[in-house]
C-alpha positions in Angstrom: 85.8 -8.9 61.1 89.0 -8.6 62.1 90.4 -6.9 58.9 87.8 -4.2 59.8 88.8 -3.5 63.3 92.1 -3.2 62.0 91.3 -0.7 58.9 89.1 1.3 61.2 92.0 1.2 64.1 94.1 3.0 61.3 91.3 5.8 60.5 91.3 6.9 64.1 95.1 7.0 64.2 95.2 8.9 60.8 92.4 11.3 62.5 94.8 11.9 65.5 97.8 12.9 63.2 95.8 14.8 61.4 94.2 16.9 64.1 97.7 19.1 63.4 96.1 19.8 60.1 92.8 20.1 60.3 90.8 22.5 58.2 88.5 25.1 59.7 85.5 24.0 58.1 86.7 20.3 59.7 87.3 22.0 62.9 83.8 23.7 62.6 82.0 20.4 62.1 83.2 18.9 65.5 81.2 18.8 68.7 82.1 21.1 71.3 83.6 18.0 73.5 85.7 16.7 70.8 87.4 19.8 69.6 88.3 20.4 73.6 90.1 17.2 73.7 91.6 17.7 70.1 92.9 21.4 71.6 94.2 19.7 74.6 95.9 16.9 72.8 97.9 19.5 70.3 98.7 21.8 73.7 100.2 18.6 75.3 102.2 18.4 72.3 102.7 22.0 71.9 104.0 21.9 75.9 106.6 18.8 74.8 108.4 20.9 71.7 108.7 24.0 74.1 110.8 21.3 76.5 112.6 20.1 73.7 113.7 24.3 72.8 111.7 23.3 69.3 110.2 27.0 69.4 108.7 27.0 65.7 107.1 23.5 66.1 105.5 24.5 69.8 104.2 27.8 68.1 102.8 25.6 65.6 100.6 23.2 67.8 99.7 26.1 69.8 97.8 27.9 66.7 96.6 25.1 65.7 95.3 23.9 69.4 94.0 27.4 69.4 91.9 26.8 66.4 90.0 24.2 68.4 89.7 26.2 71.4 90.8 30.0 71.9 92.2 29.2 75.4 94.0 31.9 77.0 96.2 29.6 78.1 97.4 28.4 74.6 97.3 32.2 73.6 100.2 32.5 76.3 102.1 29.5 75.9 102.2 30.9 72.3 103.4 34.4 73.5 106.3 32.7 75.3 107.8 30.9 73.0 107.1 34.0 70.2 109.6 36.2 73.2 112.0 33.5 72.9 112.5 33.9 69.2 112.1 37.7 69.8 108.7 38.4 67.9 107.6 40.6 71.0 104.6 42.6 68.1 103.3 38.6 68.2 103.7 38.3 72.2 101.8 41.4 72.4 98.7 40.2 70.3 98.7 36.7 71.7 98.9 38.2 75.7 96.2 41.1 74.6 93.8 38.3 73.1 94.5 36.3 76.3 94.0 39.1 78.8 90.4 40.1 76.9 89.4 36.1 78.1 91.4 36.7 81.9 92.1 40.2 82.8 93.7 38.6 86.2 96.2 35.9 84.3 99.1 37.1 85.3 101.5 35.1 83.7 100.1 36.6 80.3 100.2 39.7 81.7 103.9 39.6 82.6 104.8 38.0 79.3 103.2 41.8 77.8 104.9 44.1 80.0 108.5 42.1 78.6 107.3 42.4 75.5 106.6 45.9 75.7 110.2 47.0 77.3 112.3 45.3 74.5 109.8 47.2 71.5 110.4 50.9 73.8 107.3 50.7 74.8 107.4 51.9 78.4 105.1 53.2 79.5 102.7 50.5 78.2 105.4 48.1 80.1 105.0 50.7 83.0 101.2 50.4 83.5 101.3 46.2 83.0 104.4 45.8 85.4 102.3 48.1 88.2 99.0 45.6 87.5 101.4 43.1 88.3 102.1 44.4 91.3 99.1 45.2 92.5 97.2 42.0 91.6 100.7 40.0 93.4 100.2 41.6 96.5 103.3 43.7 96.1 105.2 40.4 96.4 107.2 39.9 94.0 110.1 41.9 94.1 111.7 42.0 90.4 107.7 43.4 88.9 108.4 46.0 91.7 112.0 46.2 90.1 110.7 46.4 86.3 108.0 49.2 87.0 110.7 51.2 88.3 113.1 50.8 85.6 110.5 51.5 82.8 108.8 54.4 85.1 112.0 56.1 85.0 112.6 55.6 81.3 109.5 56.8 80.7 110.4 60.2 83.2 113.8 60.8 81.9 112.4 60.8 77.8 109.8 63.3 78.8 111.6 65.6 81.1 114.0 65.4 78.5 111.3 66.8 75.7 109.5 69.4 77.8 112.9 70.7 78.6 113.3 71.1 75.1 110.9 74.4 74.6 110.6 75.3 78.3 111.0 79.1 78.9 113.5 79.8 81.7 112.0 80.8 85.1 112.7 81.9 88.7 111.8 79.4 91.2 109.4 79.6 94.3 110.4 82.9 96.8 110.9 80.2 99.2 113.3 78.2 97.8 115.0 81.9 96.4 115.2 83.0 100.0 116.4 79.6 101.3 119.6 80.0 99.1 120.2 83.8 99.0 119.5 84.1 102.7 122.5 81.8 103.5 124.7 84.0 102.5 125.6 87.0 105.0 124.2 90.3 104.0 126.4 93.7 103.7 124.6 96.8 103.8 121.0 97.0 102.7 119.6 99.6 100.6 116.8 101.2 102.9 115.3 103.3 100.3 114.7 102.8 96.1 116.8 105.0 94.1 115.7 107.8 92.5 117.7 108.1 88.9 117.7 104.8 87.3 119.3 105.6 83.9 122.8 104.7 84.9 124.5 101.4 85.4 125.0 101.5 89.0 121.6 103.1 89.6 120.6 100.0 88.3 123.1 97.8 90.4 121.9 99.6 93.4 117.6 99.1 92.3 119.2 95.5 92.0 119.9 95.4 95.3 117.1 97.3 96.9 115.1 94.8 95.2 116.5 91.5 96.3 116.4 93.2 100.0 112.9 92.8 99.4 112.8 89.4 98.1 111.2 91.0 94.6 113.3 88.9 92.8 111.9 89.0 89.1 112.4 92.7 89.3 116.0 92.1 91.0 117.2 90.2 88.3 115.9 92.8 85.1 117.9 95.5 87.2 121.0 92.9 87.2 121.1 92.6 84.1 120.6 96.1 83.1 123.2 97.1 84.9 125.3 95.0 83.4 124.1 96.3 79.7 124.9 99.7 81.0 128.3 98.9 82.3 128.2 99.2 86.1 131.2 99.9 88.2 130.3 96.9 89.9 130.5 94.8 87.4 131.8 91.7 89.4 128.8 91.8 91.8 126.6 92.0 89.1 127.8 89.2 87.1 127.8 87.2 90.4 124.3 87.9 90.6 123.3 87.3 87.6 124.9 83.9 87.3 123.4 83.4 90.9 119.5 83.8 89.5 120.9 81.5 86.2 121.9 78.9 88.5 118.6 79.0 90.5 116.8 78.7 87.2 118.6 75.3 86.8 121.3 76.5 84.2 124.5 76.0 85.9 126.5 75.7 82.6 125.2 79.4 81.2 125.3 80.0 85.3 129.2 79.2 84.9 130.1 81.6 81.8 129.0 84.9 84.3 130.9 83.6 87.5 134.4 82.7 85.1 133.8 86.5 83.9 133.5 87.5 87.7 136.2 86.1 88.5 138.3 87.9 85.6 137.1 91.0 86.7 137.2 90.9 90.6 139.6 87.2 91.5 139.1 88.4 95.2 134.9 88.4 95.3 134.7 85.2 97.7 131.0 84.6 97.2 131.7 83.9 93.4 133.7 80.8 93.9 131.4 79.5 96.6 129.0 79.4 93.9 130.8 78.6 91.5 131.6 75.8 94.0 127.7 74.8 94.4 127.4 74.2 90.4 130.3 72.0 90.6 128.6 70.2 93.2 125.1 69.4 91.2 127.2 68.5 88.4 128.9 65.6 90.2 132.5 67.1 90.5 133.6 66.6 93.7 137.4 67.6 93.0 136.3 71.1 91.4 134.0 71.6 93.6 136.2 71.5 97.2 139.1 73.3 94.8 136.7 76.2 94.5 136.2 76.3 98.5 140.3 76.1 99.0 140.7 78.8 96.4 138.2 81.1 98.5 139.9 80.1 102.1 143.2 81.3 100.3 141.8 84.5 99.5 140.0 85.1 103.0 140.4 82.3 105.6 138.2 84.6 108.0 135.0 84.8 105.2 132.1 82.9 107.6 130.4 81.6 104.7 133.3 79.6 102.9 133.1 77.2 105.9 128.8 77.3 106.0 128.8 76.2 102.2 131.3 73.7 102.4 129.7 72.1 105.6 126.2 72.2 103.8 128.1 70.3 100.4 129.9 67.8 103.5 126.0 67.2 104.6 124.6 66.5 101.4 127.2 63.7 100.6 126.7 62.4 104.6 130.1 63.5 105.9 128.3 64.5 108.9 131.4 65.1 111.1 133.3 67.1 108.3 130.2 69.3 107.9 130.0 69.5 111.4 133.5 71.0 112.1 133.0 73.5 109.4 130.0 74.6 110.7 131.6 75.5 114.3 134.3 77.4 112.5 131.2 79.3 110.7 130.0 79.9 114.2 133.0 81.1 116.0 133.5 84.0 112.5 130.0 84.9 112.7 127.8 83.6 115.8 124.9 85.4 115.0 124.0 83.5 111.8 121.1 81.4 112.8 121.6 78.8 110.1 124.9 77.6 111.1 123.4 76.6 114.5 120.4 74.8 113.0 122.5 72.9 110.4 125.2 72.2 113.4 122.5 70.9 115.3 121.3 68.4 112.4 124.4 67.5 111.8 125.2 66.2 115.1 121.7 64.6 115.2 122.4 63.0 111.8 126.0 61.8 113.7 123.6 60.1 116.4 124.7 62.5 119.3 120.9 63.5 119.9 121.5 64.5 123.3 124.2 66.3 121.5 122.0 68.3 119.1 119.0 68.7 121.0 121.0 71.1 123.4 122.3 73.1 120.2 118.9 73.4 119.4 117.6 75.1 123.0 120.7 77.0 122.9 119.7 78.5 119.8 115.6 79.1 120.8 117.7 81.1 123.6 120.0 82.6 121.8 117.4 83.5 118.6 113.9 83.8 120.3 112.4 85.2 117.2 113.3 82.7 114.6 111.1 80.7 113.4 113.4 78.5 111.4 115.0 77.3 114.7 111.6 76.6 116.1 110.8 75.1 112.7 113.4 72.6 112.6 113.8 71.9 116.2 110.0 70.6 115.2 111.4 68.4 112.4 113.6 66.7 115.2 111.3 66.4 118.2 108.6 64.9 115.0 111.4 62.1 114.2 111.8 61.4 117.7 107.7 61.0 118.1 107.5 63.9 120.9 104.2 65.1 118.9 103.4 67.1 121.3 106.5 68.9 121.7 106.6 69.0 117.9 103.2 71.3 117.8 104.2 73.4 119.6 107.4 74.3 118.1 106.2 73.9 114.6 103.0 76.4 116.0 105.7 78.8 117.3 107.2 79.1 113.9 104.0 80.0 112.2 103.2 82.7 114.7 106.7 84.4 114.5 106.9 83.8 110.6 103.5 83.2 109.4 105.3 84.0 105.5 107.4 80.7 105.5 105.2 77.6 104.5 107.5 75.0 105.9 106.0 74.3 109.4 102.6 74.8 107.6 104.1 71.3 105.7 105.9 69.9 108.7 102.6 70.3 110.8 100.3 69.3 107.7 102.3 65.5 108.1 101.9 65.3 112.0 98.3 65.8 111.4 98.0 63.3 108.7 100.4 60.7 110.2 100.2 61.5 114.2 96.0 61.9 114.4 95.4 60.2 111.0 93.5 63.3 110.2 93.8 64.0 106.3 91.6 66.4 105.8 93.2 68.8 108.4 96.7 67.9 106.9 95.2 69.1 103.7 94.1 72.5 104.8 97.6 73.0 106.5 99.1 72.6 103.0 96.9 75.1 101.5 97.5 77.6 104.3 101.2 77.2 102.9 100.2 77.9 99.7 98.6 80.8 100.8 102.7 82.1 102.1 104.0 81.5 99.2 101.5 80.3 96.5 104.9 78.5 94.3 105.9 76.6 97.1 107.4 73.7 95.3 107.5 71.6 98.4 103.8 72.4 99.6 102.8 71.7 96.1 104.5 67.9 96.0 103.5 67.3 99.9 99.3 68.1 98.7 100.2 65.8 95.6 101.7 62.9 98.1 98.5 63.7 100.5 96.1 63.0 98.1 97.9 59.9 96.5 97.7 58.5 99.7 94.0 58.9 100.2 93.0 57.2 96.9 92.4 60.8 95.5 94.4 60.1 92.1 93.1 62.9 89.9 93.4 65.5 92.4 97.0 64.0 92.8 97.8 63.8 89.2 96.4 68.0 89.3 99.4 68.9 92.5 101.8 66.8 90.4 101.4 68.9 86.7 102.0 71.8 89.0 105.2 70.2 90.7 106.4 69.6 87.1 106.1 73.0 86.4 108.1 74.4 88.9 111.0 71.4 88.6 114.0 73.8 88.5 116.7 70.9 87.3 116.0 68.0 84.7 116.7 65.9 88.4 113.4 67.6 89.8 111.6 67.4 87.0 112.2 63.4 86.2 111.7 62.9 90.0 107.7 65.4 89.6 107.0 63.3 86.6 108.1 60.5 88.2 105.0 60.8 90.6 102.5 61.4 88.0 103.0 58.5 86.0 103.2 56.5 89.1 99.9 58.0 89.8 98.3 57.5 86.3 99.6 54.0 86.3 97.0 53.6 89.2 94.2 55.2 86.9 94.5 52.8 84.3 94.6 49.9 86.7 91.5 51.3 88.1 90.2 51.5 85.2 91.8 47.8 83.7 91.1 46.4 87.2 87.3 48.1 88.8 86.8 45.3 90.6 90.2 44.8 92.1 90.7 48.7 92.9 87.5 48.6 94.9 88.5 46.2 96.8 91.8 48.2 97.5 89.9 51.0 99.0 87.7 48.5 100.9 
């Protein structure tokens, strides 16, 4: 008897080892119970070779503890220690297989999105590290951190691509007018000239054009003039180079202003923007060189000192910008833009009381502008005088119903102030109707809609903000927001249950 207890004490231990090796059909022939405690025995061991850093042994007892039992768990203990040894194509199976079992395990789903970003795989990465996001709560910071990263990855190798074939275009008339209007106007031509053969005909149709902001047409007469060898051949090129740069080309941009320059090295205008390209490529030293050159030349030229107080905003030297743009003032003081951007400035400084008196100086001094209405607005808005800010962002539509800005300005009082979307959104599309490429009315409706849950219709306003990206910068930043907002698609899609009770 007791030589059979002992024999059959050794069959069950024999059964135990070999529960590492079990066959299939052995497995098969189990009862339910008994290959759940087998699978657990062979994950506890699996669990003790990952402490010991025996990666090939744990991955081992985790297939065959999955043979028992296809646990997601074991799937994703098996995906970790596959990422260890860097076999992220067998992380990706093992996470997929356990996410089909537990769409919500998030420790799988985390182990997926690393896999993805070390095979390139982005936006895959991108669309797992928002889940994780969303599912956490927004809590912890480094899925927040990842989804970035790869969202921008993602961005930069397809702006990069459609940049590739993209024909070259003029931007929106509002952001045309924006820059050309901050320069100070000499004479304009009044009336279109009649004989167009010659080169300065065509400088001169140039010109009448741009007076009336048809600028397409302004720059075909730029550059015809140039083919037919104006007189004023300096301007021209200036132009032309002016319309390059606007397209987003400042290198090509450069080779017209450097020829400028040759022709006329006393044309102001041409190393201010020669300045500005300088500036968007990063050079800081080239860029106030080019503003020292032109104060050489003409130390009494008004819009040196505007330009190099708007590049001293930009890069938050408020007090530098501030100075230049008094000097700007005191050469020209009928320039309206100098005394808005003085104003900002000195609110941007923290002198509010400061720049809210520039500001009713200015209504004063400029009744009929609505820009000083319109950003007046802006400030009274960031202050929370919503009231105050209707009004003045009201008064700027009535005495420039053409510029869609406070249509935009007022669209986000609406939306934020009286939590009224639908009247924000019509707002935007009265912008629209000024100026129907308004790249900033455009991204606002996109923003609008993301915010009300209305992802398609956002994902439509941010194809359209992609198309009218003028620089590789705006056009990662517009694609930026679509893929953000398609990221939410496909968790609405992974996720119904948990995007329904989002919106709830």
């Amino acid at each position: 008897a007791d030589s059979s207890a002992s024999e059959k004490a050794t069959e069950n231990k024999d059964a135990e080892d070999n529960v590492e090796t079990m066959s299939k059909e052995t497995i098969a022939g189990l009862t339910e119970k008994k290959r759940l405690e087998h699978a657990n025995t062979l994950k506890t061991r699996g669990n003790s070779m990952y402490s010991a850093k025996k990666w090939e042994e744990a991955i081992r007892l985790y297939s065959q503890a999955i043979a028992f039992n296809p646990d997601p768990v074991y799937y994703s203990n098996r995906a970790a220690c596959y990422s260890i040894v860097g076999k992220f194509d067998n992380v990706i199976e093992d996470t997929t297989l356990a996410l089909k079992m537990n769409s919500t395990y998030v420790k799988a789903l985390g182990r997926r999105a690393h896999a993805y970003e070390n095979t390139g795989k982005h936006q895959e990465a991108m669309h797992d590290y928002t889940a994780l996001c969303i599912l956490d709560g927004f809590k912890n910071e480094s899925f927040a951190q990842s989804m970035e990263r790869n969202l921008k990855k993602v961005a930069d190798v397809k702006a990069k691509e459609i940049l590739k074939t993209r024909e070259e275009r003029l931007p929106s008339t509002t952001f045309m007018s924006a820059y050309l209007d901050s320069f100070r106007k000499g004479d304009i031509p009044e009336t279109k000239p009649e004989d167009e053969e010659t080169g300065d005909a065509q400088f001169q149709l140039a010109e009448y054009y741009l007076a009336q902001k048809r600028y397409q047409e302004a720059m075909e007469a730029y550059n015809k003039a140039i083919d037919l060898n104006t007189t004023h051949m300096a301007q021209a090129l200036n132009m032309r180079g002016t319309f390059t740069f606007l397209m987003g080309d400042g290198k090509k941009a450069l080779v017209d202003f450097d020829k400028a320059i040759e022709i006329d090295p006393n044309y102001v205008q041409t190393y201010i923007k020669r300045g500005s390209i300088f500036m968007e490529q990063g050079d800081a030293i080239k860029t106030f060189n080019e503003f020292e050159t032109a104060i050489s030349i003409d130390a009494e030229d008004p819009n040196i000192y505007y330009h190099r107080g708007q590049v001293f905003f930009i890069t938050g030297e408020y007090e530098a910008a501030a100075k230049d743009y008094i000097k700007s003032i005191e050469l020209e003081p009928k320039f309206v833009f100098s005394h808005i951007q003085y104003g900002v400035a000195q609110y941007k400084l923290g002198n509010i009381s400061d720049a809210m008196n520039v500001f009713k100086k200015a209504l004063k001094d400029f009744p009929e502008s609505g820009d000083v209405n319109n950003y007046y607005g802006e400030l009274l808005l960031d202050q929370q005088q919503f009231d105050q800010a209707f009004e003045r962002f009201d008064k700027a539509i009535k005495l420039r119903p053409s510029n869609p800005l406070p249509y935009i300005n007022k669209a986000l009082l609406v939306f934020q102030w009286k939590q009224d979307p639908a009247g924000a959104e019509k707002l935007c599309l009265q912008s629209l109707d000024a100026d129907p490429e308004c790249d900033v009315a455009i991204a606002t409706l996109g923003q609008l809609f993301l915010q009300q849950g209305k992802i398609e219709k956002a994902i439509e306003y941010f194809e359209k903000s992609i198309d009218m990206a003028r620089t590789e910068a705006e056009l990662t930043s517009a694609l930026g927001f679509r893929e953000a907002a398609n990221s939410q698609l496909v968790f609405a899609r992974d996720y119904p249950e948990q995007s329904k009770a989002l919106k709830r």
